[in-house]
N, C-alpha and C positions, 0 to 999 in steps of 0.2 A: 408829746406836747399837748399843754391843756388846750382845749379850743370851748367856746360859747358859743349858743346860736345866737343873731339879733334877727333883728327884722328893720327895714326900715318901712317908715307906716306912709310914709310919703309916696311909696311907689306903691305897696300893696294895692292888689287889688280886691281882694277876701276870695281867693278861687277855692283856699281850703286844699288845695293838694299835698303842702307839707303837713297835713296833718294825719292824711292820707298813709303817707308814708315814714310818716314818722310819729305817731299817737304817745309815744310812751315820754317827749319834749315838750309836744305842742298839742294843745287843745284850742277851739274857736270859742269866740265871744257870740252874743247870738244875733249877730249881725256876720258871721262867716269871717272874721278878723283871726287871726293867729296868735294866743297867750303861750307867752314862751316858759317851759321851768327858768329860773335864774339859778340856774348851777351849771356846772362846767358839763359838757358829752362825753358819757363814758366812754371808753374803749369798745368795748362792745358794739356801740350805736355808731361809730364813727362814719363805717362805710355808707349806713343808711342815712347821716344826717347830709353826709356830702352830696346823695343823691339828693335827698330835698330841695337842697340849697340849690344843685344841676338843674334840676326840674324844676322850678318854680318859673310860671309862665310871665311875672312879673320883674323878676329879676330883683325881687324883695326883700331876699331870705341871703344871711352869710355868716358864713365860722369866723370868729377872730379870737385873736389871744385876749383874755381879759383885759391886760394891760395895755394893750392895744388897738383898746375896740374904737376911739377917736379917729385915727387914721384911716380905721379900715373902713368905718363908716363911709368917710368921705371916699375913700377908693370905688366905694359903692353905689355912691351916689353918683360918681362920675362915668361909670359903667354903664348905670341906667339909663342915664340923659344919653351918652354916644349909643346905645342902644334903641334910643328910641326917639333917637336923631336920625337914624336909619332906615323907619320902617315910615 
């Protein structure tokens, strides 16, 4: 299955960890922000983007299907908000 990074910039925080773990997707702006390639994750990178997405301390970062990416946004934004509804 193709999958994409996004980011949503609304939660970001700039920690800069996915890029950390993931440089060969993501590069930072120079304010510590996340520039994403715009092409699909290879197979290769899979396991490591997934960890990014795991690890990211803002709960910022998520794979969707391209065609998909509308819904999942929102799934993500609603993750973040009970997330930090929580703390």
């Amino acid at each position: 299955m193709t999958r994409q990074l996004r980011v949503n910039p609304i939660a970001c925080s700039g920690h800069g960890l996915c890029a950390e773990l993931l440089p060969e997707l993501i590069t930072l702006d120079e304010w510590g922000y996340p520039l994403l390639v715009d092409q699909p994750v290879p197979a290769g990178l899979a396991g490591r983007a997934r960890r990014a997405v795991r690890d990211c301390p803002a709960l910022a970062l998520l794979l969707s299907e391209p065609s998909g990416a509308s819904a999942e946004i929102q799934s993500q934004l609603r993750r973040t908000a009970q997330a930090r509804a929580r703390h």
